[in-house]
C-alpha positions, 0 to 999 in steps of 0.5 A: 675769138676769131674762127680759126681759134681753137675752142679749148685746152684739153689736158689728161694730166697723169702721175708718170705722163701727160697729154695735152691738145687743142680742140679745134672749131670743128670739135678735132684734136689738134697738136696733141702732146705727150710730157714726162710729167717729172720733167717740170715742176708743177702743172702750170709750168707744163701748159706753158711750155706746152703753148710755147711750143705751138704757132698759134696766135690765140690762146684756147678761151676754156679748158677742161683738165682731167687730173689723178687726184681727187677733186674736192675744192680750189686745191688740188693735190697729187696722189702719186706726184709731188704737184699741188696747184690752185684751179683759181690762181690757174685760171687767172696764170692763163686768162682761161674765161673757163677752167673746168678741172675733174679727176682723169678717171671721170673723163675716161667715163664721160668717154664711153658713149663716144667710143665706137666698137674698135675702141674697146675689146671685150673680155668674156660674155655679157651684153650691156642694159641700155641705159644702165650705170657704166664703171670704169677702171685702170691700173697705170701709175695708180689705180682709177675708178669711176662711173658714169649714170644717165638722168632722163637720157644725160649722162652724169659722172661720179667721181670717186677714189675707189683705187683705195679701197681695201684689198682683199685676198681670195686665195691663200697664195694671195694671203700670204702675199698681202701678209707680207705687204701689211708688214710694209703699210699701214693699209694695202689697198686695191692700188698697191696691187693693181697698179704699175708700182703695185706689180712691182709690190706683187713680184717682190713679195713673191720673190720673199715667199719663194726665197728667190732673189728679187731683180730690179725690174721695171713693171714693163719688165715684170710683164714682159712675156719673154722675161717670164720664160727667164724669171718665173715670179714676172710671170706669176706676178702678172697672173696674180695682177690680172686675177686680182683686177677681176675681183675688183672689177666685180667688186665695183660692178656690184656696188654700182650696180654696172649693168652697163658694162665695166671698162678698163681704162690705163696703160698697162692691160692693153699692152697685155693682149692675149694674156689678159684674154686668158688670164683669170680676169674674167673668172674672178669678175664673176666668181661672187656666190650667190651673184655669179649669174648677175656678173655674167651678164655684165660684159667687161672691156678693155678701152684700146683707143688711145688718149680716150680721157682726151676724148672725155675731157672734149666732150665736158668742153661742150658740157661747159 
């Protein structure tokens, strides 16, 4: 490898968008780029164009994707797009010495201890303990979830699929809606909510419950605070969406024990701004009987950075 070869491939390979950079000697980002991941036909076809498109003479010797799928063997399969790829024969296609493939959420973690205080806003009070267990989530295309602890100062990512768990109403407006959604699936799980296809789900069934018409809105268009003015299921679904965040988020800051702080990862919170400051996240992260004054010193962000799985996913290239 010469020096002015580029130490790895980094990739943060999502089921709507993917993005894909070099890392250079000096540990910068290079040639940063951003597919519609429907526009090709699998993973490998994507990092080919990807080089094709570059001027480089060498091609990166590692790489460290960060998938939304879960990751449990040589076979990786999409849960919100229809790709399905071999780490091995990926490897082999692209003569990697190594390939280190982990779920997109995993990297968000491994981002944290990076992130500097203009990286992230904070949503309500709380400071976090030093040292303590980090969880991540966010909706986009699905819902991710992931923690970060640290053994003897190091920190160690868990990965997991807690997007599927089960959702759970805590209101009777709430009820009534995922009634409707389990007339539709088997199983309705926090993803079928919180998610951008999830806001879609939310609108729809608070259309059929007011007897209003459903329009054929987009979930950009179902958080658009002007078309809420218009179209007042948009605004209530948002609301309802951010409400329900906070009750997951409180969920998994109890399961791990997130003393560190829950941070919200995805596309579509940080474009919410204001709203998600006043929405009632915050008061349904807390609101857990007996444990409420356990979350209110939990602090929550939202990760405004943009690309932080990239930074994730750089930081594992030197783990390698």
């Amino acid at each position: 490898m010469t020096d002015d070869a580029p130490r790895g491939l980094i990739g943060d390979i999502g089921a709507t968008n993917s993005r894909l950079a070099l890392v250079e000697p000096d540990g910068s980002f290079a040639q940063i780029r951003v597919f519609p991941t429907e526009e090709f036909s699998g993973l490998g076809d994507m990092i080919e164009a990807y080089f094709a498109s570059k001027a480089r003479a060498h091609k990166p010797p590692r790489a460290v994707l960060a998938v939304a799928s879960p990751i449990t063997g040589d076979k990786v399969i999409f849960t919100n797009a229809p790709w399905s790829f071999s780490i091995d024969e990926l490897r082999r296609r692209f003569g990697f010495e190594r390939l280190h493939v982990i779920n997109d959420f995993a990297a968000n973690a491994f981002a944290i201890p990076q992130l500097e205080s203009g990286d992230r806003m904070q949503i309500g009070a709380g400071e976090p303990a030093e040292g303590a267990t980090i969880g991540v989530i966010g909706p986009g295309s699905g819902l991710g979830v992931s923690a970060l602890t640290f053994s003897n100062g190091r920190p160690v990512l868990v990965q997991g699929e807690g997007g599927h768990v089960t959702m759970a109403a805590t209101d009777e407006r709430e009820s009534a809606v995922l009634d409707l959604m389990r007339q539709r699936y088997e199983h309705v799980s926090a993803e079928r909510v919180l998610s951008g296809p999830g806001l879609v789900n939310l609108y729809a069934a608070l259309c059929e419950l007011s007897g209003e018409r459903q329009e054929d809105f987009s979930p950009a268009q179902i958080t658009d605070q002007h078309m809420g003015e218009q179209y007042p299921r948009t605004r209530e679904a948002t609301a309802m969406f951010c409400a329900m965040l906070g009750t997951i988020a409180g969920n998994l800051a109890l399961t791990i024990g997130a003393r560190g702080g829950v941070y919200i990862a995805g596309g579509i919170v940080p474009r919410l701004g204001a709203r998600f400051i006043e929405s009632e996240f915050r008061a349904r992260f807390e609101a857990k009987g007996r444990f409420r004054n356990y979350l209110t010193k939990v602090p929550t962000y939202v990760i405004t950075r943009p690309f932080a799985a990239l930074l994730g996913a750089a930081r594992l290239l030197d783990e390698q």
